[in-house]
C-alpha positions in Angstrom: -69.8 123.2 25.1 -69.5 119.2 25.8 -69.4 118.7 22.1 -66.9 121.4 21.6 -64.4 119.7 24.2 -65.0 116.3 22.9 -64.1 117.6 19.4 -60.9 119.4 20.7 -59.9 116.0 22.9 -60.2 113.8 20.1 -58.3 116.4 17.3 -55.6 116.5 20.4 -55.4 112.5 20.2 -55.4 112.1 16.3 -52.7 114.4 15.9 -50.3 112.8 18.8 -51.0 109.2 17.0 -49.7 111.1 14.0 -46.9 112.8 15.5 -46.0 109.3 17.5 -46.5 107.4 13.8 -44.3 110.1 12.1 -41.7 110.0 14.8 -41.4 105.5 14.7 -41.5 106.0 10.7 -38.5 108.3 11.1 -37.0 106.5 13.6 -37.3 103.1 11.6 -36.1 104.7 8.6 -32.6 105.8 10.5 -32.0 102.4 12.1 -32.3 100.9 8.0 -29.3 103.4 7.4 -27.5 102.3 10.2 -27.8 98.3 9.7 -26.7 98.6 5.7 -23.5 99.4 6.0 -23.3 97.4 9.3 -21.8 94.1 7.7 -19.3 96.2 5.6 -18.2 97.7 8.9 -18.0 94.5 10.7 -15.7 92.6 8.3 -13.3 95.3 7.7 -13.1 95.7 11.4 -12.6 91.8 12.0 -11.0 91.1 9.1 -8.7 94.0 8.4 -10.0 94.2 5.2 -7.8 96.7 2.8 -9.8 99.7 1.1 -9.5 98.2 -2.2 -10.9 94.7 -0.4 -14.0 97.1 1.1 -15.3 98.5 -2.4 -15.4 94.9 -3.8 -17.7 93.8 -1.3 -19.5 97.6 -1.2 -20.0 96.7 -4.6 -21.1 92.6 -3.6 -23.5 93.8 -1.3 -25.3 96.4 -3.3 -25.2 93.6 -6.7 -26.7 91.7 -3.9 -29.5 94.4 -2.7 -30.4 95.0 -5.8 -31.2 91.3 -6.8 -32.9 90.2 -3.5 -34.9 93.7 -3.9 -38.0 91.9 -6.4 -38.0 88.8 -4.4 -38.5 90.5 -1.1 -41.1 92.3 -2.4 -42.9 89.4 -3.7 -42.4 87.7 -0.6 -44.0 90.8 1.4 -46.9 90.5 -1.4 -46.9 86.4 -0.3 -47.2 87.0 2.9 -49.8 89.1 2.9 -52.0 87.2 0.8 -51.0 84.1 3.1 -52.3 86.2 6.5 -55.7 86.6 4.0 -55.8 82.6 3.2 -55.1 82.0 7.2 -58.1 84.3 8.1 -60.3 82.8 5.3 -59.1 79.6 6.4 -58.8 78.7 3.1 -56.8 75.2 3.5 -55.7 75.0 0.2 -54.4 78.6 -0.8 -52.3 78.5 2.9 -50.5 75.1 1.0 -49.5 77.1 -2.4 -48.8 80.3 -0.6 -46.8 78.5 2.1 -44.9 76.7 -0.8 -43.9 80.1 -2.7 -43.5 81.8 0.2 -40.4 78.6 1.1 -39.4 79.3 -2.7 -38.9 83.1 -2.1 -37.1 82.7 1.3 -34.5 79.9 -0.7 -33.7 82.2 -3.3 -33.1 85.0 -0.9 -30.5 82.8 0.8 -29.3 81.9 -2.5 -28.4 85.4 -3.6 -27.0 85.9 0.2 -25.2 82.6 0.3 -23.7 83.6 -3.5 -22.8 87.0 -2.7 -20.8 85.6 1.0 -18.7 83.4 -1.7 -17.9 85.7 -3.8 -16.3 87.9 -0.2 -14.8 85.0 0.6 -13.0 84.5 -2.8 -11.7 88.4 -2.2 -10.1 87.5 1.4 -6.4 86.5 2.1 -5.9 83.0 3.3 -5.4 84.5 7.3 -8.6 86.7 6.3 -10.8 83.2 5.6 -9.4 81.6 8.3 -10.2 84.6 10.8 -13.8 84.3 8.7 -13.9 80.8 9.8 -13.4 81.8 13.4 -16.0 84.2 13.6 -18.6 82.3 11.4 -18.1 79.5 14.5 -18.5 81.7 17.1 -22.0 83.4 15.8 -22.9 79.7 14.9 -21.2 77.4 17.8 -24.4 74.8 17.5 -23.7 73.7 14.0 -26.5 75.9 13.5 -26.7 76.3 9.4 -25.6 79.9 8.1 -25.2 81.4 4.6 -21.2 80.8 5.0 -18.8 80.1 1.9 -17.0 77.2 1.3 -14.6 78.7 -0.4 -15.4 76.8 -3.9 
């Protein structure tokens, strides 16, 4: 009978881990859908943008997606093998590994930094300046951000 409940309690516990990891998963997969349009939403609330102005930068940010996409997942793959080397303590493989994982992070701000420019080229002059505004209020440190320069 002991070994009949201890079955049952540990079946019980298994399948709320499951239902909790199935609910997170979901959960986690929602909040995804809500941040990418979040930056779309943002500008053309700030920055008035007109609907023709919104589908170019719909369009910028999914060109944009879609490029990062390979490099994040090589960066995921890096960091993994990185944990691996730290655990190993493997001096040598934490070096290179730290080294590409620098190189994927730069070329992830690249294609950011790019794609912001290319916005910025789309805006009216009052648009860039209200850009300007709110690109020194998230940053009021001098803190560096992927922000165009307008070249």
């Amino acid at each position: 009978m002991q070994l009949r409940t201890n079955k049952f309690v540990a079946f019980s516990a298994l399948a709320a881990l499951g239902a909790a990891g199935l609910f997170a998963q979901q959960r986690l997969a929602a909040r995804a859908g809500q941040r990418e349009g979040r930056p779309l939403r943002v500008m053309s609330a700030v920055l008035n943008l007109t609907d023709a102005q919104q589908t170019q930068v719909k369009s910028i940010f999914q060109d944009a997606r879609k490029s990062a996409q390979p490099v994040r997942q090589q960066l995921m793959s890096t960091r993994q093998s990185l944990e691996a080397a730290v655990q190993a303590g493997d001096a040598d493989q934490i070096q290179q590994l730290s080294a590409t994982v620098g190189n994927a992070t730069g070329q992830l701000t690249a294609i950011r930094s790019s794609a912001f420019a290319k916005i910025y080229k789309t805006l009216t002059p009052d648009q860039q300046q209200k850009w300007g505004s709110l690109q020194q209020a998230m940053h009021p440190r001098g803190r560096p951000a992927s922000r165009p320069t307008g070249e």
